[in-house]
N, C-alpha and C positions, 0 to 999 in steps of 0.2 A: 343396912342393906337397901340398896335404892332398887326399886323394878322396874322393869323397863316397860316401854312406851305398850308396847301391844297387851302388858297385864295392867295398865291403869284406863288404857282403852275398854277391856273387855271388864273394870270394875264399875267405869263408868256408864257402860251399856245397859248393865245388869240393873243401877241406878234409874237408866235411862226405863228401862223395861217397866220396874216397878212405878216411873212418875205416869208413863203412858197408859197404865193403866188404870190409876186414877184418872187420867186425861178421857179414857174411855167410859170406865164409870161413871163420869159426874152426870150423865143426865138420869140414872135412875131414879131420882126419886122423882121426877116429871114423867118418865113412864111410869112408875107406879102407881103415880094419880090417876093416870088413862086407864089403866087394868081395873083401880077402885072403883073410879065412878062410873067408868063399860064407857066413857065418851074420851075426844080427842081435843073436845072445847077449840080453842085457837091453835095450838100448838102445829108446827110445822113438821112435814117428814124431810125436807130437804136437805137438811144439815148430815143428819143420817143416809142419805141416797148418796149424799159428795163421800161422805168416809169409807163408803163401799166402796167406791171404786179406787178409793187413794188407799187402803188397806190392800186390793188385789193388787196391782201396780207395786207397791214395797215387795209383796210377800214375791211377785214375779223377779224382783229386781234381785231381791235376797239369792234365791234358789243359785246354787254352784255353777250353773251355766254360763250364767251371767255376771254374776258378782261373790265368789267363795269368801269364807271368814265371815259371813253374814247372817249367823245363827238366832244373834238376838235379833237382828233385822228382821227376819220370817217370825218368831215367835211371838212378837206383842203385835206383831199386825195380823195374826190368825186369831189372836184371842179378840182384837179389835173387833173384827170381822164377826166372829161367832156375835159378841154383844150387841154390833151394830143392825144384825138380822133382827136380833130379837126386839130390839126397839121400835124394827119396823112393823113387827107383825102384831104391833100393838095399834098400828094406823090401819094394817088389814081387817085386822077383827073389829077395832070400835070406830074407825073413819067412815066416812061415805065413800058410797062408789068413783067419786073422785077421786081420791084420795090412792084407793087400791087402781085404779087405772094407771093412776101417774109412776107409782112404785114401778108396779110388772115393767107398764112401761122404758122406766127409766132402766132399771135392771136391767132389763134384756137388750135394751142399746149399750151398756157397760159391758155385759158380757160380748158383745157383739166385736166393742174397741179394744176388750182385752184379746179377744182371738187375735183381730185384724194386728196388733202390736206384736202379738206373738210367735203371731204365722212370719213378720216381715224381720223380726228382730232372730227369728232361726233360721232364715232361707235366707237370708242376705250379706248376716253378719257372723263371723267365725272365729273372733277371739274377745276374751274376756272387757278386754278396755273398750273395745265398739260397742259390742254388746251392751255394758253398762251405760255406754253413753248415751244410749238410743233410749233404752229404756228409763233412765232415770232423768232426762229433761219430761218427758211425759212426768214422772215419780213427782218431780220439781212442782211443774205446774198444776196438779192435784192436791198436792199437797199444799201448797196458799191457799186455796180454793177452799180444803177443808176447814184450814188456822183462821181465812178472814172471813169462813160462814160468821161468823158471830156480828162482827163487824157491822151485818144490816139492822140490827138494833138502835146503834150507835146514835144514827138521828135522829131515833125517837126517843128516845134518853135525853140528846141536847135539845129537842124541842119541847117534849114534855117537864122537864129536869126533874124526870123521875126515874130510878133503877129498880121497878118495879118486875119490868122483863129483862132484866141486863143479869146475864149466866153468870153469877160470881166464881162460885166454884167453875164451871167451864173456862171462864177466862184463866183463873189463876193456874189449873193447871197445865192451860196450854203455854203459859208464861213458863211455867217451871219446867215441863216436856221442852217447851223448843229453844230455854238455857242451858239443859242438860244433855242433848243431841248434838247442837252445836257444839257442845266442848267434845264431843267423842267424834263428830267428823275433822275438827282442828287436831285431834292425835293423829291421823292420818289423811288430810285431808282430801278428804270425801266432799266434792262439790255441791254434789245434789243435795247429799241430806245436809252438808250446811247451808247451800241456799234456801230450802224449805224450811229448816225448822231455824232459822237465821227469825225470819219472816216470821213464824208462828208465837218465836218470842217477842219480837217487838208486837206486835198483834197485841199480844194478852197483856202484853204492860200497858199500851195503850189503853186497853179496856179498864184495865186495874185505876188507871188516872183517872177516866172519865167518872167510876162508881165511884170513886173516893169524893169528886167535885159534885156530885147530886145528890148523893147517900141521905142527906141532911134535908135537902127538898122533896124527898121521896112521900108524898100522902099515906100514911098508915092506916088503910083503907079496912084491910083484914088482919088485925094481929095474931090473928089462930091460923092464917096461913104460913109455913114455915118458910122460910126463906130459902132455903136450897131448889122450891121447886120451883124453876123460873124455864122459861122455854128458852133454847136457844136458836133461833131465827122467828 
């Protein structure tokens, strides 16, 4: 029995679902360091500020107004969304007041653009394929934003030739998210979420090459620090 195109679509989503959320998870155990020791050390909130709003943007995109058939599209980027608050409010509680300035801040200009995007993508446009166009070249361009946060690492990795701060899990799974997206927007080709997670995958394998070529020059400074907990930006 062969299935057809929209049930290997919808087995691959489901795939897809379960990598992104590893993709989302992997910076927990870097928050959990921040909850343990009450401090923020170096670690950045901005990788998390980009995902908010490229989770709001998908979840907008998904919704039947705009784009129907898009069930798994809304449901791993609300789970995104819930985890990505929470990572935040580990920089409200143990950051400085900079730190929570820049959040509110940034937030509420996100909220600010998700209105403005919403208000003009419902008062303007009136069928499904506009609609999604409009809104998913935004969806596009958040979403590299998200994939090549990591990416600011990169020099300091070839400069230092140390993967001390290089997100392995983060990388790998955004390698594996934006192989498995890409083959569910090529079942039906879906522009956007191939051009974003096109990107996302080349992204993480880049990244994967780069740890593989340092790994070995890497200073073993603290070997009771686990390696999973690495910042990402």
């Amino acid at each position: 029995m062969v299935m057809s195109n929209e049930r290997i679509r919808t087995i691959v989503g489901l795939i897809g679902n379960v990598i992104s959320f590893g993709l989302f998870i992997s910076p927990s155990p870097t928050i959990w360091r921040i909850f343990k020791n009450k401090t923020v050390e170096e670690f950045s909130p901005d990788p998390y500020i980009a995902c908010v709003m490229n989770c709001l943007l998908w979840i907008f995109y998904g919704l039947p107004i705009n784009h129907p058939d898009s069930t798994l599209v809304i449901t791993i980027n609300a789970t995104g969304l819930i985890l990505e608050l929470i990572y935040l409010s580990s920089f409200i509680i143990y950051g400085k007041s900079a730190h929570r300035k820049k959040i509110f801040s940034w937030l509420a200009a996100e909220l600010v653009v998700l209105g403005a995007i919403a208000g003009f993508d419902l008062g303007f446009f009136h069928t499904h394929d506009k609609r999604s166009t409009f809104v998913g070249i935004f969806c596009v361009v958040f979403g590299i934003l998200m994939y090549t946060s990591p990416l600011t690492i990169m020099w300091k990795v070839i400069t230092t030739k140390s993967v001390e701060y290089m997100p392995f899990y983060l990388s790998l799974a955004a390698f594996l998210n934006g192989c498995c997206w890409t083959t569910y927007a090529l079942l039906k080709w879906d522009w956007f979420i191939l051009i974003a997670n096109g990107t996302g995958a080349l992204s993480g394998f880049a990244q994967l090459i780069l740890y593989a070529c340092f790994y070995r020059t890497t200073p073993k400074k603290n070997s009771k620090r686990p390696e999973s907990e690495v910042q990402m930006a």
